[in-house]
C-alpha positions in Angstrom: 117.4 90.4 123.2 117.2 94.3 123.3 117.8 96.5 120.7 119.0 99.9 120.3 117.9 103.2 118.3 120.5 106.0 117.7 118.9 108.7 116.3 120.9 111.6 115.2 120.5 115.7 115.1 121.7 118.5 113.1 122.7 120.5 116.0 124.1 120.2 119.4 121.7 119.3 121.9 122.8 120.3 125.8 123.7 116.9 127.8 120.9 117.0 130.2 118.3 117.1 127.2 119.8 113.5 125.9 118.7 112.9 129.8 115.1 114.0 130.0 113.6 110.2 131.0 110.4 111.8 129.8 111.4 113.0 126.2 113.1 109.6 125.8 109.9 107.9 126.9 108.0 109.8 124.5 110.5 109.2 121.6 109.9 105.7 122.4 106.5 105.6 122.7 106.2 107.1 119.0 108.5 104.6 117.4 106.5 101.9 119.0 103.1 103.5 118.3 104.5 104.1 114.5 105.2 100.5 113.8 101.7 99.5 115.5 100.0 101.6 113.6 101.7 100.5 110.0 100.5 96.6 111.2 104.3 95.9 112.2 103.9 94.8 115.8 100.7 93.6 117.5 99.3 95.1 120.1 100.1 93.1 122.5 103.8 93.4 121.4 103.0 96.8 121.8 102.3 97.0 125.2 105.0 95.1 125.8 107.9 97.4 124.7 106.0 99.8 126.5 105.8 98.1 129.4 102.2 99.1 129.8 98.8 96.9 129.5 96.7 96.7 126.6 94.1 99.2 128.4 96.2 101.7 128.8 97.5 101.3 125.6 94.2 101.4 124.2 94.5 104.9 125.8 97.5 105.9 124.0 96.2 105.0 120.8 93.2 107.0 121.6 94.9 109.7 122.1 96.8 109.4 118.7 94.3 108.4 116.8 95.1 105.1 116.3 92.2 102.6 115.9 92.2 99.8 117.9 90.5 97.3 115.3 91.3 97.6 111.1 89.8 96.0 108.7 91.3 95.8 105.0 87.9 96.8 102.3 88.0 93.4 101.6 88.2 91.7 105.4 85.5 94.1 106.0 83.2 93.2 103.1 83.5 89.8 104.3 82.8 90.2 107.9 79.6 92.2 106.6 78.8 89.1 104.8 79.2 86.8 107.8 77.2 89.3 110.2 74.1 89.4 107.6 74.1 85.5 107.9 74.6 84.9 111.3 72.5 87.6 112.8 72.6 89.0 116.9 71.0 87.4 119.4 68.5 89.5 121.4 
């Protein structure tokens, strides 16, 4: 089921700006890339709204910023514990 965003401005905007496919696109690429980023949406689901695959979409998070893997301190502390008792193979 699709959903819909209304977002509202202070002023008049002329018609053919409500048009620009590309300013819309980019509107909805940062609503998507907001929720990703704030762990509401996987990546996948992501990509998805976007209609884009996950390697370009690890582009776009690239170029915000946005990294691809997070760790809480405490997921992190415990994958460091896990890597110093299962050392790599080499």
């Amino acid at each position: 089921m699709s959903k819909k965003i209304v977002l509202e401005f202070p002023v008049d905007l002329p018609d053919e700006c409500l048009q620009d496919k590309q300013a819309l696109q980019k509107g909805k690429e940062g609503i998507v890339l907001e929720l990703l980023q704030k762990a509401e949406i996987s990546q996948g689901k992501a990509a998805e709204l976007l209609g884009i695959d996950r390697h370009t979409l690890f582009d776009l998070m690239a170029k915000y910023d946005i990294p691809v893997v997070s760790f809480s301190p405490e997921e992190l502390q415990r994958q460091r514990e896990v890597d110093k008792d299962e050392p790599w193979e080499t």
